[in-house]
Structures are given as structure tokens and as C-alpha cells.
N, C-alpha and C positions, 0 to 999 in steps of 0.2 A: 504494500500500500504506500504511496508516494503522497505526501503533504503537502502542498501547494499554499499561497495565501489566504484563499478563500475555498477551492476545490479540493475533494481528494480525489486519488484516481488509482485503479488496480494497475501493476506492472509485472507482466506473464516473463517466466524467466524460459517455461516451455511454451509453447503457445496453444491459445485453447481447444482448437482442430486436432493437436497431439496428445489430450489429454482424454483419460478412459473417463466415458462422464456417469458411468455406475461406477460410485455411490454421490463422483459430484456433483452433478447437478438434482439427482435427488436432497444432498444434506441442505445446499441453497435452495432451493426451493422451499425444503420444512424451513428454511432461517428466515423468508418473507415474514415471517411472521414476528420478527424480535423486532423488539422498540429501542433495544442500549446500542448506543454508539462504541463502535465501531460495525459489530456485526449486522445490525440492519442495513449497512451502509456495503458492508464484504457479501451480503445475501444476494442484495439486490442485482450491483455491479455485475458480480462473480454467473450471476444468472443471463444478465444480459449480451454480456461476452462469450458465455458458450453457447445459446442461441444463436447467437448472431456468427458464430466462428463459421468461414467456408465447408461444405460440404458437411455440416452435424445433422443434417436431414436423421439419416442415414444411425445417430449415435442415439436420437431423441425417440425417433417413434416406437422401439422395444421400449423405453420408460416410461409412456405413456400413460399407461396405468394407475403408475404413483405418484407421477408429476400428479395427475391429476386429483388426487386428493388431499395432497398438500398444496396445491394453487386453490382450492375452493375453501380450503381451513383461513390463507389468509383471505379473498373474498370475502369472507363468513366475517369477518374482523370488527370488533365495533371503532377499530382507529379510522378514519377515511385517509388519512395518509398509506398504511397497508393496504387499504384495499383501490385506493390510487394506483397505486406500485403493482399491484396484483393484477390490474387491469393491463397496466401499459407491457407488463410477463404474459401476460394472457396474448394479447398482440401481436406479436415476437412471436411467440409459440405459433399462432395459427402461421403467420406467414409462411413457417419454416414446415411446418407439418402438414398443411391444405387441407385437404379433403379425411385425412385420418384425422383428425379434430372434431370430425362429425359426429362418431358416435358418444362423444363426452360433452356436446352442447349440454344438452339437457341438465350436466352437472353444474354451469354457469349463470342460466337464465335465473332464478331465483334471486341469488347472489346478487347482479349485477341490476337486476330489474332493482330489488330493494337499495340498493345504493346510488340508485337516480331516481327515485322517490325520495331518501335523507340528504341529499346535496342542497 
């Protein structure tokens, strides 16, 4: 984790297309849901970079499963900052997984519906 004046930012010593993402992008995922700094901050990041890594189509959709129950735990959140952050994971996810995202909508809509009713 790199400190800046006002940013922090994660710095990959391997990079995250090289990295096996059972069990890490499972543990970031269950960490969406911490509120202490640092780690809500390393959950979030760490989740967003290996999303986003080239080619992790391919690492994410065998995880699907549990990603998706720990993405609807934070969801479920009563912080709106977690379940901000849950959404913009949620995001990310579909783009990289498309059409396999389909069968875990239904795990969402609740979620996300009551969270644009409390905004």
C-alpha cells in the first residue's frame, strides 16, 4: 500500500493476472464489508484490480458462487458507503463475467432495489 498526500493506492509486486484468485478474491470480497481503515480500503482496491486484471474472465467465473454471497452480505449493509462500494464490485463483476451473472441477478435485486428507496 503506497501513501500519497491525500490518496492511497495498492502497488502489485506480482501482478494481479498472475495471481491465483482462490482464496483472493474470495477473502476481498468477504473484507467489502469492514469499516477500519486500512482494510476496507485493501478490500475494496484489492477487489477492483483483480476484476479488472486482463484476461481474469477466465479466474472469476469458477468463484462465482461465493463471490456471490459475500457481495450481497455487503449489499445487505446498513453502511450506504459499503453498499456504494458493493454496487460499483457489482459493476466490475458483470462487465467481466456477462451473461454468467445471470443466474445470481435475483441475488441483487432486493439488495439494491432497497438501497434506492434509502438514498
Amino acid at each position: 500500500m503506497s501513501h500519497g498526500n491525500v490518496n492511497l493506492k495498492l502497488t502489485w509486486e506480482i501482478q494481479p493476472e498472475d495471481l491465483n484468485y482462490d482464496p483472493l478474491l474470495l477473502i476481498c470480497f468477504e473484507g467489502l464489508v469492514e469499516q477500519a481503515h486500512p482494510y476496507k480500503f485493501l478490500a475494496y482496491q484489492c477487489s477492483i484490480d483483480l476484476l479488472s486484471a486482463s484476461n481474469s474472465s477466465n479466474k472469476i467465473i469458477p468463484l462465482l458462487p461465493k463471490l456471490i454471497r459475500s457481495l450481497r452480505g455487503a449489499l445487505n449493509s446498513k453502511y450506504e458507503s459499503i453498499c456504494l462500494k458493493a454496487v460499483e464490485v457489482t459493476k466490475i463483476l458483470s462487465s467481466k463475467v456477462k451473461e454468467k451473472l445471470n443466474p445470481y441477478v435475483k441475488f441483487f435485486i432486493q439488495p439494491i432495489n432497497k438501497l434506492s428507496y434509502d438514498m
